[in-house]
Structure formats: C-alpha cells, structure tokens
C-alpha distance (Angstrom), angle and dihedral (degrees) to the residues before:
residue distance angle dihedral
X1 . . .
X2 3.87 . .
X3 4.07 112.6 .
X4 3.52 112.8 -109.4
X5 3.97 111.2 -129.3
X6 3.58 120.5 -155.8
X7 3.94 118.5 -148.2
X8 3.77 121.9 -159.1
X9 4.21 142.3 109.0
X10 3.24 115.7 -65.9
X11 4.27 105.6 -150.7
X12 3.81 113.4 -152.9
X13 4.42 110.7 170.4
X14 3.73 113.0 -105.7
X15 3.44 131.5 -85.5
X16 3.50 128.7 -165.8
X17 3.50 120.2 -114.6
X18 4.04 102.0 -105.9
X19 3.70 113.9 -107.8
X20 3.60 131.3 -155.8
X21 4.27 115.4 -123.8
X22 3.92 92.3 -110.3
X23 3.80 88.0 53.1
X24 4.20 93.7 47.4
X25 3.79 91.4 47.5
X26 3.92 88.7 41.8
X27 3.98 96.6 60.6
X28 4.04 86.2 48.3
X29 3.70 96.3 47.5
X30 4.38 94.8 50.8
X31 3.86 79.8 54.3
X32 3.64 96.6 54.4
X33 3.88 104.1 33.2
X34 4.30 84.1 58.3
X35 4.04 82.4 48.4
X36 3.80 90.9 53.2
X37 4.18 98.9 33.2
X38 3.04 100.2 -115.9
X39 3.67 101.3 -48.0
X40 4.69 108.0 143.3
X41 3.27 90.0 -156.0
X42 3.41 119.7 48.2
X43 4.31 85.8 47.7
X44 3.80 86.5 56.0
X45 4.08 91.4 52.1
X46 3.91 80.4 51.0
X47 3.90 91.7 44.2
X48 3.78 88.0 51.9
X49 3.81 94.1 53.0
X50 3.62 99.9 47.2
X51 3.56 87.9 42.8
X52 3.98 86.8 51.3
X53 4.03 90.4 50.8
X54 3.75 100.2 40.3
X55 4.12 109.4 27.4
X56 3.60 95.1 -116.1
X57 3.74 96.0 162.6
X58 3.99 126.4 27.0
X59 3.95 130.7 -164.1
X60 3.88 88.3 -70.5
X61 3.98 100.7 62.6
X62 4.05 115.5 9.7
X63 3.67 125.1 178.2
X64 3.49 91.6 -95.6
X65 4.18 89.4 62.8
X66 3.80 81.6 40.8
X67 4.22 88.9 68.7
X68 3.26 94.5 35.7
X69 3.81 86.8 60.8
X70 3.63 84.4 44.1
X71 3.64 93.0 66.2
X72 3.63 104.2 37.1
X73 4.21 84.6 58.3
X74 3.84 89.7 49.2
X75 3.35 99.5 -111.6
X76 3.06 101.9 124.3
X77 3.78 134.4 25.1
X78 4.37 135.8 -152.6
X79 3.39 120.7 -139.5
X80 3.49 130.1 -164.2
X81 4.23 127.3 -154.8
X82 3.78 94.7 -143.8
X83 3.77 91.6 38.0
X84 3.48 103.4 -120.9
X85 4.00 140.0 61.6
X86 3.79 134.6 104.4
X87 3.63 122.5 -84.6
X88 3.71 118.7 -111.6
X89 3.78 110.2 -110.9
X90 4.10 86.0 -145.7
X91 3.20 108.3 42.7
X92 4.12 117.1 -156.1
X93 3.54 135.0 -106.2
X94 3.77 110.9 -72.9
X95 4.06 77.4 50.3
X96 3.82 94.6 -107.8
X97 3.76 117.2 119.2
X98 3.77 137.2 -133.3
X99 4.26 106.6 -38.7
X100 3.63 100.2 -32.6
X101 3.54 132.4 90.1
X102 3.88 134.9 -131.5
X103 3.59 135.2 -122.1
X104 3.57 138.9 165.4
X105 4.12 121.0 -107.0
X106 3.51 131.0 -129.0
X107 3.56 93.1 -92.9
X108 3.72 94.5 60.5
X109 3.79 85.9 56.2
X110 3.61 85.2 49.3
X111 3.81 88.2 60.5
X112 3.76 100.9 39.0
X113 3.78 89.6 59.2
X114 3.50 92.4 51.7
X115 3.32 100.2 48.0
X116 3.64 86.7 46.2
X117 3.94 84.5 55.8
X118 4.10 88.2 46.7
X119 3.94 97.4 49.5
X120 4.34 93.7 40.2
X121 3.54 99.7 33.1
X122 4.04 114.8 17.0
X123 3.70 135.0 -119.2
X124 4.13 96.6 -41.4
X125 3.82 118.3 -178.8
X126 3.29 121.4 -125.6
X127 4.14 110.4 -103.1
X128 3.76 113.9 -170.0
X129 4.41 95.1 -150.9
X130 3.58 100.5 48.0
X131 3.57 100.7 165.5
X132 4.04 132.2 143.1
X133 3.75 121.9 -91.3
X134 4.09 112.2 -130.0
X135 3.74 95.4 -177.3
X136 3.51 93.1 -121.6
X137 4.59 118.8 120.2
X138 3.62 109.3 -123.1
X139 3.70 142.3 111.8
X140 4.01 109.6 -37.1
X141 3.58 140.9 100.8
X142 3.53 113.1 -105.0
X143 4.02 96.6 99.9
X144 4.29 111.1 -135.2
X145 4.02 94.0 -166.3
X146 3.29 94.1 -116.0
X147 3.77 129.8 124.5
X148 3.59 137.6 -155.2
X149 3.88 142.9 -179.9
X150 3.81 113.2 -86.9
X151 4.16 116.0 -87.2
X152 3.64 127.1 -169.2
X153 3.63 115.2 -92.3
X154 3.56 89.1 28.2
X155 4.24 105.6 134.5
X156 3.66 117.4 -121.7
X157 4.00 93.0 -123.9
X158 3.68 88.5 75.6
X159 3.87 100.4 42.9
X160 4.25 105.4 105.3
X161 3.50 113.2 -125.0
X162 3.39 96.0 -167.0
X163 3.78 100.0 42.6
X164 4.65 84.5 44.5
X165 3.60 84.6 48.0
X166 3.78 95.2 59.1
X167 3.67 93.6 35.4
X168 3.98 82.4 60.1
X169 3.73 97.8 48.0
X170 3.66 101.2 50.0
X171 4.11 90.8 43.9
X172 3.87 101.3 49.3
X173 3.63 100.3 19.2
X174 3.98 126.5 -132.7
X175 2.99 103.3 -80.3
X176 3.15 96.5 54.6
X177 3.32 103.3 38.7
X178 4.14 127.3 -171.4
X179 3.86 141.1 147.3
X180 3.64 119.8 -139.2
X181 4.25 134.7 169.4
X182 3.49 84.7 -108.7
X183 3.80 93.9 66.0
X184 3.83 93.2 46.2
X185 3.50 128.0 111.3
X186 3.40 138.4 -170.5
X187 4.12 133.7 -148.5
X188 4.02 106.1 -129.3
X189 3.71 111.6 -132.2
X190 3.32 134.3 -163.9
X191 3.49 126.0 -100.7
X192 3.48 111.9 -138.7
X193 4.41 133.6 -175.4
X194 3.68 133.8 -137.4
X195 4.00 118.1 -111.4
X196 3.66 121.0 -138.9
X197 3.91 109.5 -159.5
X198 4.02 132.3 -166.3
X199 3.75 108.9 -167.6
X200 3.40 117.1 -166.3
X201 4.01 135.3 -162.0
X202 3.59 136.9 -161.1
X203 3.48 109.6 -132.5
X204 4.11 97.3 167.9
X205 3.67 117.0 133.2
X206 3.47 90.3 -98.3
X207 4.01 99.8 70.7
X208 3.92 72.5 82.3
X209 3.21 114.8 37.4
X210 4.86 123.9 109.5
X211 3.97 86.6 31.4
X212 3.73 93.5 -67.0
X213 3.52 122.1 137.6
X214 3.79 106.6 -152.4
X215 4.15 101.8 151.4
X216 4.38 89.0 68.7
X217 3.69 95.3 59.3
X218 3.95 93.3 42.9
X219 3.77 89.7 46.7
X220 3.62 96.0 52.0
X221 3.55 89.2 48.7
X222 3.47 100.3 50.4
X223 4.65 84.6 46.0
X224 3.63 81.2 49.9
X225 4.19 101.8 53.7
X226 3.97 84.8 38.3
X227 4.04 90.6 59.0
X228 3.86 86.9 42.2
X229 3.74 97.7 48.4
X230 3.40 90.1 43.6
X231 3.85 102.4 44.2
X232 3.59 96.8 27.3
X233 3.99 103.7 39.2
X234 3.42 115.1 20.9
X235 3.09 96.4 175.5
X236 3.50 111.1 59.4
X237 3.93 123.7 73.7
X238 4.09 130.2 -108.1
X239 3.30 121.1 -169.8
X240 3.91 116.7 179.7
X241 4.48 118.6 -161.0
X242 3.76 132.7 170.8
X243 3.38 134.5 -141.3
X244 3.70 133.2 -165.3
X245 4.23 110.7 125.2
X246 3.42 93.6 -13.8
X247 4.48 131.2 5.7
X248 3.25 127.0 -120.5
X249 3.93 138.5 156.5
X250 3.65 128.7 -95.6
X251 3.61 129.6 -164.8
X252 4.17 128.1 -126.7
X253 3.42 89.6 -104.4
X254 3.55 95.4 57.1
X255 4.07 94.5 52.9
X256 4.05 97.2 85.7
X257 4.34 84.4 59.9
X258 3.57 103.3 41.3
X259 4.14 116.6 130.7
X260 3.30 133.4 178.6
X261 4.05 119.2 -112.4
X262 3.62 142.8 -141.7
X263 3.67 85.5 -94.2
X264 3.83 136.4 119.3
X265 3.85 128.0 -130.2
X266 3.57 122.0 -74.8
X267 3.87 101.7 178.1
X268 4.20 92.4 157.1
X269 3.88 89.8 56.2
X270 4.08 94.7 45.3
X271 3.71 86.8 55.2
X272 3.61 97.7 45.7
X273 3.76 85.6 51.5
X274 3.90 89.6 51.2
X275 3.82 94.4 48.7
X276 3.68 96.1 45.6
X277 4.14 83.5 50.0
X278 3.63 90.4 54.5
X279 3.82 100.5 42.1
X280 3.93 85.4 73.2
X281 3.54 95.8 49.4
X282 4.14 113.0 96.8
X283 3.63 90.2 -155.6
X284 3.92 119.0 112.8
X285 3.51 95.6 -141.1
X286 3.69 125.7 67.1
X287 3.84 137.4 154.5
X288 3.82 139.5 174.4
X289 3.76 115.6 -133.6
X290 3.82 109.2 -162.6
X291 3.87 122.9 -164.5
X292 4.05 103.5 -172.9
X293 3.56 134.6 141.6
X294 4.02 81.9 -127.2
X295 3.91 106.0 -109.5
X296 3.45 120.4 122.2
X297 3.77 104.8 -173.0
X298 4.06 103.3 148.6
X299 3.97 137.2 66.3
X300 3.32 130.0 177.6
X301 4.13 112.3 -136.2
X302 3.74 129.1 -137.0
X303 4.08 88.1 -102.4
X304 3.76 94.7 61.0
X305 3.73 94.1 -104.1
X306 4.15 126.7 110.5
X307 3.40 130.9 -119.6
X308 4.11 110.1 -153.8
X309 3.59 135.5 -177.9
X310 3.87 119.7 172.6
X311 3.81 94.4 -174.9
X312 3.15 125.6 104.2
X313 4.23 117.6 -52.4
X314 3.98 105.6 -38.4
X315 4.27 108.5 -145.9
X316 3.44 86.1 -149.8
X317 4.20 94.0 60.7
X318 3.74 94.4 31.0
X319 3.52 96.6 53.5
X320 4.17 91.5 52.8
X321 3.99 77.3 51.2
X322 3.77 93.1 59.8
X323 3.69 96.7 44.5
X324 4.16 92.7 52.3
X325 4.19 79.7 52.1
X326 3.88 82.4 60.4
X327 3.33 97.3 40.6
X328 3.39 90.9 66.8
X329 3.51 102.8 38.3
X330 3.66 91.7 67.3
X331 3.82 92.0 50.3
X332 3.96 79.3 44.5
X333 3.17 99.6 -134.1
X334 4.17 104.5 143.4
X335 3.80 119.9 -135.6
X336 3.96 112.4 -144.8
X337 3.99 102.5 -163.8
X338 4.48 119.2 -158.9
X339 3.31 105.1 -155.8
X340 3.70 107.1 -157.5
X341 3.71 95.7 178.7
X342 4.02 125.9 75.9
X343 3.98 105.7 -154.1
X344 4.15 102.5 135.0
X345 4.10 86.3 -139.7
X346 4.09 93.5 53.6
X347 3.98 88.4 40.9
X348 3.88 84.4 53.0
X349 3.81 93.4 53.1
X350 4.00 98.1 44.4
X351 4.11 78.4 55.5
X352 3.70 94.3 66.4
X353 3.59 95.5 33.9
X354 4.12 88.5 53.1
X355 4.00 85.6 44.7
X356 3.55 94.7 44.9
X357 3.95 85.0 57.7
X358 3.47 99.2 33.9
X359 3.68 84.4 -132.1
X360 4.15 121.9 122.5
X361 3.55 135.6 -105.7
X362 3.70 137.1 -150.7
X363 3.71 125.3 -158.1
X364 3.75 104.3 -165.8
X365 3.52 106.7 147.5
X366 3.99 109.9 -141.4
X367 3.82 92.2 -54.8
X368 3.58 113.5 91.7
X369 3.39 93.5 -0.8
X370 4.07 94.4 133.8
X371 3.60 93.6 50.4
X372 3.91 102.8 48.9
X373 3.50 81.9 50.4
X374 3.89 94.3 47.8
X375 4.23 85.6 45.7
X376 4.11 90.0 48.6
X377 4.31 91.8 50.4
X378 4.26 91.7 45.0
X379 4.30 81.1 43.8
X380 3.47 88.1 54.3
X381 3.89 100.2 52.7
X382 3.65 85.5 72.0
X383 3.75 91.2 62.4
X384 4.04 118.4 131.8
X385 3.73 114.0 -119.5
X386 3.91 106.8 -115.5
C-alpha cells in the first residue's frame, strides 16, 4: 500500500541568523559614524559607551580588536603628520592610536550610502537602463507587450521572432514555407527620458535647533537617492548643493560629513545655484528637490553684504522666494519642497511658494521622509517630455 505524504508549512519561531562580533559592532558603528559626519573618533567614544551599558564586547574581542579589524578590511585608514611611524597595536581611548589620526576610506562611504539606500529605500537591484518612462511608444527599451506590423526605420532588435515566425507560418503555410516584411512584427517599447536632478539641503543652524536632529535624516536621504541614481539610473544626472548663508555644491563623497553651520537660511541663493546647475544640463527633464525646515530668513545683497531677519517671515525675503519659484516655472523646471518642520505659519508660506511654482510640496516631518521622496523620483519617470 502506497505511503500517504502529507504536504503543508511547517512553522518553527525565528532565529536570527548568527553573527560574528565584528559584524554586531559593525551595524552599530555605520549608524554612529553618519550621526557624527564622519568623525572616527567621536563614534568610537559612543561605541565605548554603549558597549559599557550593554556588554557588547567581552575579554575575547574588545573595541580595540574591533579597529584593528577595521583597518585590516580598509575601512578605515591612520595617518600620520610627519608621514611615517608605527601604528599602535592598542590604540587609546578616543580610539585613535599613537600621533596619527583616523578616518574612514572610500569604501566605508561606499557602504554608508548603501545602507542608507537599504534602510530608506529597500533591497533594490541593480538595473543597468534606468531611465524615465514618458508614456509615449517609440524607440527605447522598456518593452510595453504590445506588437505591431513592421515599419521602416524600425531596428531589427525589436522585430519578434517568435511572433514573425508565426505570422509566416499561418500566411504561406509549411509546406511552403517563406518569410516576408509583411509577416513581421515588431514589440513596441517604451520610450523613455533622462532626469536631471538638483537636490538641495538646509544646512542653517536651525536643522538643529529644540533637541531635534533634522540634518541625519536629510543626509541619509540625499546618500540614499545618490546610490539609487547612480545604481539604478545611470544615466540621468544628480547634483547635490547646500545652503545656509550662502549655496554651494557638494560632491557624493562629501554627503557622509556634512554639518550644519552657524549660518542662517538662504533659500533664494540655493535655488539660484540649482537653476544655474540645470541650465547646463541637455536633458529635458529637470526638477529641484528641496529638503528645508521652510524658513527663509537670509539674502545676500548686490554689495556682497547680507541682510538677515530671524523673526518671524520677512516680506522682503519671502517675496525674492516667490519670484525664484517663477523663475523656474517658466524654464519649467518643477520644485518639489519636504518640509520637515510643522509650524502652521512656515507650512502656510511653502503653500504659496509651491503654488507660485505650480510645483508640489510634502510636509512629512522626519518620518517617512526617504520614502515620499523615493515615491516623488519613481512619479516623476512618468513625466511627458515638453
């Protein structure tokens, strides 16, 4: 008699996939080195009090193996003033050892930005096209399923073999077997448009300020769309600038150290900066993303000298504000504003400056900031060429 086998799920309870210590202390440390910007040895202070509170390490692996590991995987790197020297096998207290100091490689930016990407965005696979949909047919690669008789012009990569094929059989027969144009069909595909982007960041004094930490979550946003543009769409542009006084750009490499300053907010010079960026680019589609807290409270006048006022919304300021939203709206070029702060009066002024562009505006607070931003770039790949 045949044996009767019983199919199902078998549910056991979770278990975490075992970890070795270098690995533990490694997730903890790529939190606190974006916390600090970058800097080795004010993480390791906080490595060495969490580790003090919780028993992170025992006798077998301490912080100080921890570095050493560190190093040998080239995450990190010594440097010396005079050049030379051995490294201290012990390291000190603040996690630096002997006279040199410690920084973090390249490849440790590499892996903040991706895990940036990870924690705001998920686990996306690499795609070598990455391009933006416009909803118009045409020449591209992003196949629509549809098919079509054969035109000239059309490129032989997109005629269907198998559908031509068919096509051939049931027209001429089998027997007598022949291929002509007129049994050749072609897969539509969708055309699709680069995307030039100018992000912008606040870094005014007040990303800070009542014990909130606003500058973290906008940096790991802005390392998180730099790993996605990058890995995800080659072939459009980023370009990242801050603006506190003054604006200016920053490189990708310069995201995991970026502070904020004693400065105010100069909103009309970031997006001067950001329009004069995407003049150059050839691309038909541009956009400004804007990450601010929403106060414009700084201008810089024709004599090189600034007019401030941190009370309240000056007219004065906010009115240069809604012209640069104009600005760009002729050259349409669409202005997408997070608004990270919740003040009813500030939330009123990024209203007009969104309507005044005819651009749109998010007010997320810091929670979910990465992903309405992630949702507004995949929106925007469906944008029509003008």
């Amino acid at each position: 008699m045949a044996m009767q086998i019983r199919k199902g799920f078998r549910f056991v309870p979770y278990e975490a996939p075992e970890q070795t210590p270098f690995e533990r202390l490694f997730e903890i440390f790529q939190e606190l080195i974006t916390h600090t910007s970058g800097d080795f040895d004010e993480a390791i202070d906080w490595l060495r009090e969490l580790d003090v509170e919780y028993e992170l390490t025992d006798e077998n692996y301490t912080i100080d193996d921890f570095i050493e590991e560190l190093k040998a995987k080239g995450y990190i790197r010594e440097e010396f003033e005079d050049g030379g020297g051995e490294m201290d096998k012990e390291g000190d207290e603040g996690g630096s050892s002997g006279n040199g100091t410690i920084s973090i490689t390249a490849k440790m930016e590499r892996i903040i930005r991706q895990r940036a990407l990870d924690q705001i965005f998920g686990k996306l696979k690499r795609s070598g096209a990455g391009n933006h949909k416009t909803g118009k047919s045409g020449q591209g690669d992003e196949h629509t399923g549809d098919f079509r008789e054969y035109r000239y012009g059309d490129g032989l990569e997109h005629i269907s073999m198998t559908e031509s094929l068919k096509n051939a059989q049931v027209n001429h027969g089998i027997g007598n077997f022949s291929l002509s144009e007129e049994d050749l069909v072609v897969e539509d595909t969708q055309y699709k448009a680069q995307m030039s982007t100018v992000l912008m960041i606040d870094i005014s004094h007040s990303m800070i300020l009542y014990g909130e930490d606003r500058i973290t979550p906008a940096k790991k946003v802005a390392m998180a769309l730099s790993e996605l543009i990058t890995t995800r769409y080659p072939k459009d542009t980023l370009d990242i600038l801050v603006f506190g006084n003054d604006a200016w750009p920053i490189s990708i490499k310069e995201l995991p150290y970026l502070k904020v300053g004693p400065y105010h907010t100069n909103t009309v010079a970031g997006l001067q900066l950001a329009m004069d960026m995407l003049r150059r680019k050839r691309n038909t589609n541009k956009q400004i993303f804007m990450i601010t807290d929403g106060k414009p409270s700084c201008l810089r006048l024709p004599d090189g000298t600034y007019y401030k006022n941190s009370v309240g919304l000056d007219d004065h300021i906010v009115e240069k504000c809604y012209n640069m939203a104009r600005q760009a709206r002729k050259l349409h070029i669409p202005i997408t504003t997070f608004m990270i702060a919740q003040d009813p009066y500030l939330m009123q002024f990024i209203r007009y400056f969104t309507e005044a562009n005819k651009g749109k505006a998010f007010f997320t607070g810091l929670k979910g900031l990465g992903e309405m931003i992630f949702e507004d770039y995949e929106s925007n790949r469906r944008k029509k060429l003008k």
